[in-house]
Backbone as ProteinMPNN parsed JSONL, in Angstrom:
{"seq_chain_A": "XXXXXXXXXXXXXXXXXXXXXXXXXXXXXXXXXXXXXXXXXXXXXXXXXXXXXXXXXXXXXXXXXXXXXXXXXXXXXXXXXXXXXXXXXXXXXXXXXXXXXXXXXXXXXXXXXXXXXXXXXXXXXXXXXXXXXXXXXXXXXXXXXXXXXXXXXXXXXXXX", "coords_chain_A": {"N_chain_A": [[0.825, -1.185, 0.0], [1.93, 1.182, 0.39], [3.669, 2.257, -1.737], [1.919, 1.878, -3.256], [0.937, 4.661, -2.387], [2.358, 6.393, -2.339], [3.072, 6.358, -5.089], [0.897, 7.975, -5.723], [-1.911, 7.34, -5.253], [-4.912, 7.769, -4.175], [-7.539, 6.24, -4.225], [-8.499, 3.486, -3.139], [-8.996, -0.062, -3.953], [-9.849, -3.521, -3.033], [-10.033, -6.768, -4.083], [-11.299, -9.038, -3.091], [-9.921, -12.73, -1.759], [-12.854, -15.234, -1.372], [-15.341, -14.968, 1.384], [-15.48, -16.876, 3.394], [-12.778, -17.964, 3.449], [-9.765, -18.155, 5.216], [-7.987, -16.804, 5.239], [-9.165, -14.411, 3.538], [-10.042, -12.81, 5.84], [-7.965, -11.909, 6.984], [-6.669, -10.349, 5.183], [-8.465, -8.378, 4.381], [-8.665, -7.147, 6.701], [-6.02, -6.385, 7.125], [-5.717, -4.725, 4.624], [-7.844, -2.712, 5.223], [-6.682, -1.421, 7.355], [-4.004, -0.448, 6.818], [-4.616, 0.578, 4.697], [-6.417, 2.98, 6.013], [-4.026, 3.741, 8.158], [-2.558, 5.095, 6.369], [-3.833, 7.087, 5.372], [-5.959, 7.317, 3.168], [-8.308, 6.182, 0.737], [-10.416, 3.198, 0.849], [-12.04, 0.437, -0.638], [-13.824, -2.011, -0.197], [-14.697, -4.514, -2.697], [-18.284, -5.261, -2.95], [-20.097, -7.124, -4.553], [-18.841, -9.25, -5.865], [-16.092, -11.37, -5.805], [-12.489, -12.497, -5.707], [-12.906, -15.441, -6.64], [-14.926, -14.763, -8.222], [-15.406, -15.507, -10.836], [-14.303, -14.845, -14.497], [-15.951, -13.743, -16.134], [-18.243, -12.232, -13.937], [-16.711, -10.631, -12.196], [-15.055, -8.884, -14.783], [-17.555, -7.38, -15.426], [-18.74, -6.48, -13.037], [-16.223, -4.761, -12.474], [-16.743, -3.207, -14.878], [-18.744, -1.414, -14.282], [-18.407, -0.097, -11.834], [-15.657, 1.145, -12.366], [-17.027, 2.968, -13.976], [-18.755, 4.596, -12.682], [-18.207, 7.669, -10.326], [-16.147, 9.061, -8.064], [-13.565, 6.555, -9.655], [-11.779, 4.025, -8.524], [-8.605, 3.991, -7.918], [-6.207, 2.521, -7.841], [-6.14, -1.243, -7.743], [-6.104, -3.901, -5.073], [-5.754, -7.511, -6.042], [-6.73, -10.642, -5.161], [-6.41, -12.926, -6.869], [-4.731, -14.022, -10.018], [-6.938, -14.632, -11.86], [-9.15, -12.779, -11.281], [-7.273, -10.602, -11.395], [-6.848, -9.833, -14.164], [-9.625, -9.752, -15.097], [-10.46, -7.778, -13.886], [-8.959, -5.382, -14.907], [-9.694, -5.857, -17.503], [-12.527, -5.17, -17.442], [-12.565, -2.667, -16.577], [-10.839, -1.407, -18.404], [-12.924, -1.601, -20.464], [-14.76, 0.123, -19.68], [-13.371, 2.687, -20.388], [-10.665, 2.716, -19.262], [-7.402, 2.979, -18.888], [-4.71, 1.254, -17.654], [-1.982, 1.973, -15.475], [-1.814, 4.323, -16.633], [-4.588, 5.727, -15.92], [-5.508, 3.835, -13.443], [-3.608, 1.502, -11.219], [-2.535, -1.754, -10.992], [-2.236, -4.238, -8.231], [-1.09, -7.182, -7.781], [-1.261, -10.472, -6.505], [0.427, -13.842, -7.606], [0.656, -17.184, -7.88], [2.233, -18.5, -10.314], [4.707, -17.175, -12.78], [2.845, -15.26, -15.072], [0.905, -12.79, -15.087], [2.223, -10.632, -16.074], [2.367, -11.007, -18.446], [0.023, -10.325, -19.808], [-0.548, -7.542, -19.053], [2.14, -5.779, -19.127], [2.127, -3.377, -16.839], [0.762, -4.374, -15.022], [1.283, -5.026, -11.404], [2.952, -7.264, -9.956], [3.0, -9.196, -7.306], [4.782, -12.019, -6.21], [3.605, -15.331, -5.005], [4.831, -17.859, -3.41], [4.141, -21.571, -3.649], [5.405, -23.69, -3.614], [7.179, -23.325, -1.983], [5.337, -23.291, 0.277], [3.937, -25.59, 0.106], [5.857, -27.214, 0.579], [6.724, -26.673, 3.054], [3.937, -27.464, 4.424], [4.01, -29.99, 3.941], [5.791, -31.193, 5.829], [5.363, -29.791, 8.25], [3.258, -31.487, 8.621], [4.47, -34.144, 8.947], [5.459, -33.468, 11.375], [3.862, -32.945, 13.199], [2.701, -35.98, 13.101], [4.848, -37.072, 14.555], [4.865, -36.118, 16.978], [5.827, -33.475, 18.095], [7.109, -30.327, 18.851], [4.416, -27.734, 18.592], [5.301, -25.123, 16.918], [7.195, -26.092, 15.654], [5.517, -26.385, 13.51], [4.388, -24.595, 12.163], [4.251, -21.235, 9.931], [4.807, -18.125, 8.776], [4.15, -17.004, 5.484], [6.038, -14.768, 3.82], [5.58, -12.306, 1.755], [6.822, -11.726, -1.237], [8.104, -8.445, -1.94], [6.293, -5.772, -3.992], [7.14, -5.257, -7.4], [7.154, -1.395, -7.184], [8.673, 0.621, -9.201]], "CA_chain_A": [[0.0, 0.0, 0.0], [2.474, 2.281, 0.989], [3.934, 1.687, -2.926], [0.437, 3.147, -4.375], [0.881, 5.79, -2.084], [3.916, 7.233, -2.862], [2.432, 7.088, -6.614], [-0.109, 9.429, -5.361], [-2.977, 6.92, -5.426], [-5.315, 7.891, -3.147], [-8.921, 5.556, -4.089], [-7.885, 1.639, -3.416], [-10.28, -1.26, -3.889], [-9.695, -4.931, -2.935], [-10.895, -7.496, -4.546], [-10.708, -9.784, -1.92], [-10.928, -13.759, -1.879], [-14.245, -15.174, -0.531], [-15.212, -14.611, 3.017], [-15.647, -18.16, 3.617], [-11.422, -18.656, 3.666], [-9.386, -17.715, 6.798], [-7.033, -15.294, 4.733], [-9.504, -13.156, 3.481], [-10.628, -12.131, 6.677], [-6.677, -11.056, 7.043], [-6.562, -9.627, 3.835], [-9.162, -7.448, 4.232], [-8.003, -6.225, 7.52], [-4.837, -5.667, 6.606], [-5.609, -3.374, 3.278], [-8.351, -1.43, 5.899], [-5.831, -0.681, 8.2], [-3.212, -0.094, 5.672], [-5.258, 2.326, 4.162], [-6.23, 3.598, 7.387], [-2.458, 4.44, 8.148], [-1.978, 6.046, 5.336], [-4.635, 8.57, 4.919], [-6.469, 6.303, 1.91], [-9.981, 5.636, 0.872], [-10.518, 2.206, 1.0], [-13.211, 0.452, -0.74], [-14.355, -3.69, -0.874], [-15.562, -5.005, -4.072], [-18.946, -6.083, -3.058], [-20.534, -7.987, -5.23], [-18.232, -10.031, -6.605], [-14.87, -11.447, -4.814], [-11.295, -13.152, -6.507], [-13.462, -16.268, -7.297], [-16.429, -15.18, -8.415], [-15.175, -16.098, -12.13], [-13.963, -13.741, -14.778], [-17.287, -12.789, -16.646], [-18.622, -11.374, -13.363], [-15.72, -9.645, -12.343], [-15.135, -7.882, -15.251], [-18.596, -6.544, -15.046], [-18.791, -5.722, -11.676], [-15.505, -3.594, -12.084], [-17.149, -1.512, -15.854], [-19.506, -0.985, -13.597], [-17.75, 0.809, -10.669], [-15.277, 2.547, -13.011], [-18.281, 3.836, -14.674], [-19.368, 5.732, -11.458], [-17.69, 8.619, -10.35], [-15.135, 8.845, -8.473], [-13.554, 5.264, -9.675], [-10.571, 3.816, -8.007], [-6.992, 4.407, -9.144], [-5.574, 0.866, -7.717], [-6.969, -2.079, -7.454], [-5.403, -4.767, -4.772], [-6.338, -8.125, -6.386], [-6.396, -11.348, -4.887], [-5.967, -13.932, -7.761], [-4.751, -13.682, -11.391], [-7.906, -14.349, -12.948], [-9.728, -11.729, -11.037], [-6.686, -9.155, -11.799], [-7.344, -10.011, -15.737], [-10.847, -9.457, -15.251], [-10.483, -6.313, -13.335], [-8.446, -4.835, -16.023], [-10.32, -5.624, -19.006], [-13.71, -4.611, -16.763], [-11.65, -1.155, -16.41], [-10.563, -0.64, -20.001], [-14.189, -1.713, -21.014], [-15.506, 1.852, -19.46], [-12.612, 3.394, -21.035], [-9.722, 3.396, -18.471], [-6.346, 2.26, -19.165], [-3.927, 0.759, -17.052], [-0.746, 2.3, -15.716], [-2.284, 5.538, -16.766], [-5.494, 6.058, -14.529], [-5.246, 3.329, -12.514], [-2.833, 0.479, -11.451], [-3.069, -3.093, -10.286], [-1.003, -4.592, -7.421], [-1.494, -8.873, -7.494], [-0.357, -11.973, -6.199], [0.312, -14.921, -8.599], [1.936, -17.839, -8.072], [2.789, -18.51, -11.61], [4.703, -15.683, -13.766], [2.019, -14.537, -15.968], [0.162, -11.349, -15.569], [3.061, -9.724, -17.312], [2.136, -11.449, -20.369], [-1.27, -10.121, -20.268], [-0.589, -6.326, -19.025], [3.299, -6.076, -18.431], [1.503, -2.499, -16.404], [0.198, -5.172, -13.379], [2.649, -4.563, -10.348], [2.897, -8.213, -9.075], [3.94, -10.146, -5.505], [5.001, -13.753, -6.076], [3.462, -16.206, -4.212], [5.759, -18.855, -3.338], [2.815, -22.34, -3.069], [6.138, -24.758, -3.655], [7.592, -23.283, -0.232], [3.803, -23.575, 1.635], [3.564, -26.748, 0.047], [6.787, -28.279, 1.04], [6.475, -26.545, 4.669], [2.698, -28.139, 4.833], [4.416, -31.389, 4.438], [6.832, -31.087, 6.777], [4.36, -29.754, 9.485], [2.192, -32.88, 8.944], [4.975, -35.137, 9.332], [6.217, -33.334, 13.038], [2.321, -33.02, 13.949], [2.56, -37.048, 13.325], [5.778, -37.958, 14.998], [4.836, -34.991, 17.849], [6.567, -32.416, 17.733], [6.671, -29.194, 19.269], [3.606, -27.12, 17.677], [5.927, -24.017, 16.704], [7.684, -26.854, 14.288], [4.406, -26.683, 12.211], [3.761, -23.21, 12.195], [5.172, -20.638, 10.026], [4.411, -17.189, 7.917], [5.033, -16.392, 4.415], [6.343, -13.033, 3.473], [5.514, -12.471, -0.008], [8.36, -10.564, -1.953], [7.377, -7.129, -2.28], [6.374, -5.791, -5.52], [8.327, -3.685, -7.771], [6.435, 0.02, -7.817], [9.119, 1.575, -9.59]], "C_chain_A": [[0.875, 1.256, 0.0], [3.489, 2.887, -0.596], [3.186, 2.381, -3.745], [0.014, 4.516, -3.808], [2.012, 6.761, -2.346], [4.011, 7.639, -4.394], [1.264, 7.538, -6.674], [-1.684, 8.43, -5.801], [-3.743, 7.265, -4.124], [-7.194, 6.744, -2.671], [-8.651, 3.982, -4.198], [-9.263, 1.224, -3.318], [-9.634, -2.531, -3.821], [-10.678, -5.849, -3.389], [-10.458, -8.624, -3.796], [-10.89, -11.676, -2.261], [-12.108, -13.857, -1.21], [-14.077, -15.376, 1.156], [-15.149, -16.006, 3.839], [-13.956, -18.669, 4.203], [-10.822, -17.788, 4.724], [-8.647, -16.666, 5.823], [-8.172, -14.535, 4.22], [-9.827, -12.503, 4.302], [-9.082, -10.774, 6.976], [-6.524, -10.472, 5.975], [-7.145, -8.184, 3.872], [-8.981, -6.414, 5.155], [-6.85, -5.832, 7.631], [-4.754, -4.145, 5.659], [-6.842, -2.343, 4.653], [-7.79, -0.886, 6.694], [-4.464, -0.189, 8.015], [-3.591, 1.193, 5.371], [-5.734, 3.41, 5.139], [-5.154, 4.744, 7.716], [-2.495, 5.521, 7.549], [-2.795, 7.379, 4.682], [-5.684, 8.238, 3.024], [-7.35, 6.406, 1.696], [-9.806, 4.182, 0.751], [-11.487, 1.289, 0.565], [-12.647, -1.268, -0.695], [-15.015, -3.659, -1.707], [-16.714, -5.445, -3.514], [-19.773, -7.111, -3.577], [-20.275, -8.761, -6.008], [-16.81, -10.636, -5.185], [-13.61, -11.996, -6.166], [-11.776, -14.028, -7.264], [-14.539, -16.182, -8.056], [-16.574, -15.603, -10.009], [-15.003, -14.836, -13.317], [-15.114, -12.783, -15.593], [-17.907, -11.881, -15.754], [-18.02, -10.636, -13.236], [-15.714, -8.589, -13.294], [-16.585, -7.193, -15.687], [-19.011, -5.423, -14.166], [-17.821, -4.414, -11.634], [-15.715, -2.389, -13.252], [-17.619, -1.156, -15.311], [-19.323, 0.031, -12.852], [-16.51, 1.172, -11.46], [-16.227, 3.082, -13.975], [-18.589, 4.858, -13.704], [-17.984, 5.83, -10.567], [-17.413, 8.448, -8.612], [-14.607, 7.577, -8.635], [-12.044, 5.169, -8.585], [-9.609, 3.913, -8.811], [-6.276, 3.464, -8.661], [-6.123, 0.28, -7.188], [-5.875, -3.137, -6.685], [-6.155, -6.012, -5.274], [-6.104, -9.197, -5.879], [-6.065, -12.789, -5.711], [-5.327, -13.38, -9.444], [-5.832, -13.455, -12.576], [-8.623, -13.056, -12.715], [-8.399, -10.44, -11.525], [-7.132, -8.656, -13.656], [-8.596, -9.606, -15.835], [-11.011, -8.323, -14.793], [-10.118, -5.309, -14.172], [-9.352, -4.708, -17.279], [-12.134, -5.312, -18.445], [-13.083, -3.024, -17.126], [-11.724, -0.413, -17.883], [-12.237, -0.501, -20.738], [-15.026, -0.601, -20.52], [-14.151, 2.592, -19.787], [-11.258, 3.725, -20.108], [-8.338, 2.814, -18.29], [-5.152, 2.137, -17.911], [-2.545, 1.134, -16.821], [-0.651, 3.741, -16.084], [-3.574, 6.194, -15.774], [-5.607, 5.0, -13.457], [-4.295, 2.053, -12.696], [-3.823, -0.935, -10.602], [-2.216, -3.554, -9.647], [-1.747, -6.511, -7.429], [-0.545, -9.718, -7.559], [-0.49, -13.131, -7.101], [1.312, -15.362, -8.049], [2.703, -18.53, -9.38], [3.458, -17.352, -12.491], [4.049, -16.043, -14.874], [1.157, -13.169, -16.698], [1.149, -10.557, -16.836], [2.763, -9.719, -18.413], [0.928, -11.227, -20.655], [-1.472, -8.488, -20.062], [0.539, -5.987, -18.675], [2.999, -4.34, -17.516], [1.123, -3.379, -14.966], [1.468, -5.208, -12.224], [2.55, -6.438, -9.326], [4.036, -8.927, -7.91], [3.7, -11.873, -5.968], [4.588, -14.258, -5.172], [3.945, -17.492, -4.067], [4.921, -20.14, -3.192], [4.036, -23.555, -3.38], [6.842, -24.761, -2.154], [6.462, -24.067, 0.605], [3.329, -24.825, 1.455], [4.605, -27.545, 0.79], [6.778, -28.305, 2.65], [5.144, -27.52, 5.053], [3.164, -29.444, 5.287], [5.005, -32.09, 5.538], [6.235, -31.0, 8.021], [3.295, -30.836, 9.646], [2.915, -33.844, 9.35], [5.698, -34.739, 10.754], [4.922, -32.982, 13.183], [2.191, -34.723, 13.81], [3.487, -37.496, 14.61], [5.988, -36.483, 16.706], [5.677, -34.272, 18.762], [6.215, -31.029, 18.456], [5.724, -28.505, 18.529], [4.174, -26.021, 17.192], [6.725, -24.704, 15.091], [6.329, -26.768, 12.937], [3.595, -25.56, 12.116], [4.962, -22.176, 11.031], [4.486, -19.232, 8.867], [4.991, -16.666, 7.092], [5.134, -15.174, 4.176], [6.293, -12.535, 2.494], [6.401, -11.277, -0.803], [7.395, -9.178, -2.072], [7.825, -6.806, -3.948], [6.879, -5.073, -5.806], [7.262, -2.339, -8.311], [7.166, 0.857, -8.499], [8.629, 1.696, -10.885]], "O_chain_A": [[0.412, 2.315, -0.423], [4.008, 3.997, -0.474], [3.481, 3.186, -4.628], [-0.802, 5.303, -4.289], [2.052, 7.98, -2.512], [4.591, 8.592, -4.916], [0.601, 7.488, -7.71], [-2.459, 8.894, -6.637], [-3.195, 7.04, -3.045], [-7.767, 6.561, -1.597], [-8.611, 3.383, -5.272], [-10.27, 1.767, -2.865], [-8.739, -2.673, -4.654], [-11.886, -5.781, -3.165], [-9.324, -9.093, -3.894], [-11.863, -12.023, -2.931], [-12.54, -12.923, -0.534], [-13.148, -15.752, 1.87], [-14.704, -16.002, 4.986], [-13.802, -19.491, 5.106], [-11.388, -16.751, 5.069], [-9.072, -15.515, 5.919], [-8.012, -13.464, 4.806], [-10.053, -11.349, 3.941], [-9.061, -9.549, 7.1], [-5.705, -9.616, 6.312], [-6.584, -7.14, 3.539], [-9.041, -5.211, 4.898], [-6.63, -4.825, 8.305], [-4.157, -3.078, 5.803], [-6.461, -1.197, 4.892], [-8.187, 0.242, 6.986], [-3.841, 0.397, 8.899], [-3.189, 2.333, 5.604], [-5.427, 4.595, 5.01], [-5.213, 5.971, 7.642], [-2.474, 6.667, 7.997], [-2.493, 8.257, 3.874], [-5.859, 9.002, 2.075], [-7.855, 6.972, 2.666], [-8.632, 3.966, 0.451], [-12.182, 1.082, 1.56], [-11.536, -1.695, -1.011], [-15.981, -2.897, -1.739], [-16.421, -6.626, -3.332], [-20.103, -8.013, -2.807], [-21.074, -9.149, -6.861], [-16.748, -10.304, -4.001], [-13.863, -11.876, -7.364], [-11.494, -13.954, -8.46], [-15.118, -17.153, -8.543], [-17.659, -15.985, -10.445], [-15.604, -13.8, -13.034], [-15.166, -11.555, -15.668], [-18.241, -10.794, -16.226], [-18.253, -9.628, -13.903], [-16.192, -7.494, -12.994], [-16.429, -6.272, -16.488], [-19.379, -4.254, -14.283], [-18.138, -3.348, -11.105], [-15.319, -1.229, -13.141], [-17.311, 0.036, -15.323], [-19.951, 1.071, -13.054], [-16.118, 2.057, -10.7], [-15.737, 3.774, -14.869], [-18.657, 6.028, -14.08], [-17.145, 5.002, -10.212], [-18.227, 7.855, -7.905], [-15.044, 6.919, -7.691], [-11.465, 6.116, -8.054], [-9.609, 3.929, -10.042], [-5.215, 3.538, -9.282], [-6.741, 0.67, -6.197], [-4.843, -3.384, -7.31], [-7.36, -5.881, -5.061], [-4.874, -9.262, -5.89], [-5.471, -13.686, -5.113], [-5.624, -12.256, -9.848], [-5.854, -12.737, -13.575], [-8.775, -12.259, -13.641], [-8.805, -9.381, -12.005], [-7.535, -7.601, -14.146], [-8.782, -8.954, -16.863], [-11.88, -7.678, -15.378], [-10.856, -4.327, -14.257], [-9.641, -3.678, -17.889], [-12.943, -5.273, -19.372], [-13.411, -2.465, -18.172], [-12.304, 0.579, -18.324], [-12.637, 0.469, -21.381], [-16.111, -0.464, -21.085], [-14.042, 3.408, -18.872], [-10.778, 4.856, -20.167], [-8.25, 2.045, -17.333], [-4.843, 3.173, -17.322], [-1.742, 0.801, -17.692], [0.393, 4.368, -15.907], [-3.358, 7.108, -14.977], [-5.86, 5.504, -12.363], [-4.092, 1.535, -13.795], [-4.909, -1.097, -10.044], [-1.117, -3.481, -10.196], [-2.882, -6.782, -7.039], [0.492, -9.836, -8.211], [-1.652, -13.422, -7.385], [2.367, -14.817, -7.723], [3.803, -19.061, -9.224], [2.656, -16.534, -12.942], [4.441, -16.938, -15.623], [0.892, -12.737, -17.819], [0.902, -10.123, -17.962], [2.799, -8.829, -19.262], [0.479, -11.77, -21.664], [-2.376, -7.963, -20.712], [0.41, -5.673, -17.491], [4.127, -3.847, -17.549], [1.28, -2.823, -13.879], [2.61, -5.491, -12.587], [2.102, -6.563, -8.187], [5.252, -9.07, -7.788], [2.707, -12.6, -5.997], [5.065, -13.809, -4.129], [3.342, -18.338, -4.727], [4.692, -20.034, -1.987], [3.469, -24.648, -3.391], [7.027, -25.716, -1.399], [6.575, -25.062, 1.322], [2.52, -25.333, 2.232], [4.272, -28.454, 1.55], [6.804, -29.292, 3.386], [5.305, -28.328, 5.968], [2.975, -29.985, 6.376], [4.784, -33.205, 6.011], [6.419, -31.869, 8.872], [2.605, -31.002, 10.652], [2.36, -34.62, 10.128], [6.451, -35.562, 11.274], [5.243, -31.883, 13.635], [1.326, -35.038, 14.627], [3.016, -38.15, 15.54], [7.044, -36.136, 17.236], [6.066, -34.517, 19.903], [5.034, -30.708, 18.594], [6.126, -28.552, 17.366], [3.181, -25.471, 16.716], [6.824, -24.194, 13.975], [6.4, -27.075, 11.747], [2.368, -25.543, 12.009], [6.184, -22.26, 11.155], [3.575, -19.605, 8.129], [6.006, -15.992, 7.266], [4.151, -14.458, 4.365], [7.42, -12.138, 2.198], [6.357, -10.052, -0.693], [6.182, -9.094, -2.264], [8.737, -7.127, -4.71], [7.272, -4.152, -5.09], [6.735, -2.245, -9.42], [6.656, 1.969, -8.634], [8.949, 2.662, -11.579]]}, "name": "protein", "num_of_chains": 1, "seq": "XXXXXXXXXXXXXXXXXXXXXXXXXXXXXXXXXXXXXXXXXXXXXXXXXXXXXXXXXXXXXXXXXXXXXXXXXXXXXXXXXXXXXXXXXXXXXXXXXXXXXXXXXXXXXXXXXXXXXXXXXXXXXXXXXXXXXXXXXXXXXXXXXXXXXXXXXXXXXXXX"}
């Protein structure tokens, strides 16, 4: 956040995953108290989320850059939803990198190859997989619970 503030964004929106999974609840309180900090507006996507598939998405977001004022970065929580956010965006006329940006997590490199304009954070799921394993096999053979605990730090993205 502090990344889209320093490039003078001041209207964020999250497109959060669904409420149903334990990280979006952190997700969401993170970017509101993020934006908080920082003197931000802050909006949730409601009617849609990361999953809700990319036809809605990019609906939901011509929609809300259609009405006034729109956001000028979008935090996104999957790749498909960033793709769909984007071409929602451009589809009320608003181009990328010019009125607003996109900050998203992928664990595959791709976005680039679809807006090299998307500001993305790697998600490492070969680390969280290999750790998972690891914490199942010292939760079998019992193990201190600290051995099967641990938090990823996701590279920060490049805003330059």
């Amino acid at each position: 956040m502090r990344g889209l503030a320093a490039r003078k964004h001041r209207n964020l929106m999250l497109i959060a995953p669904p409420a149903q999974q334990n990280y979006a609840a952190h997700m969401v309180k993170g970017f509101v108290e993020e934006c908080a900090a920082l003197g931000l507006n802050a909006e949730i996507l409601k009617n849609a989320n990361s999953d809700s598939g990319a036809d809605r998405i990019e609906a939901e977001m011509a929609e809300r850059f259609a009405n006034h004022p729109a956001p000028d970065a979008l935090v996104v929580g999957s790749t498909t939803a960033a793709m769909a956010s984007v071409t929602g965006a451009e589809r009320a006329g608003f181009q990328i990198g010019v009125d607003f940006d996109v900050v998203a997590k992928e664990a595959i490199s791709f976005l680039k190859r679809f807006r090299k304009e998307i500001i993305v954070s790697h998600e490492d799921v070969n680390h969280a997989g290999e750790f998972l394993a690891h914490a199942v096999i010292a939760a079998i053979e019992r193990r201190a619970p600290e051995q099967g605990q641990f938090i990823e730090t996701p590279t920060e993205a490049n805003l330059a």
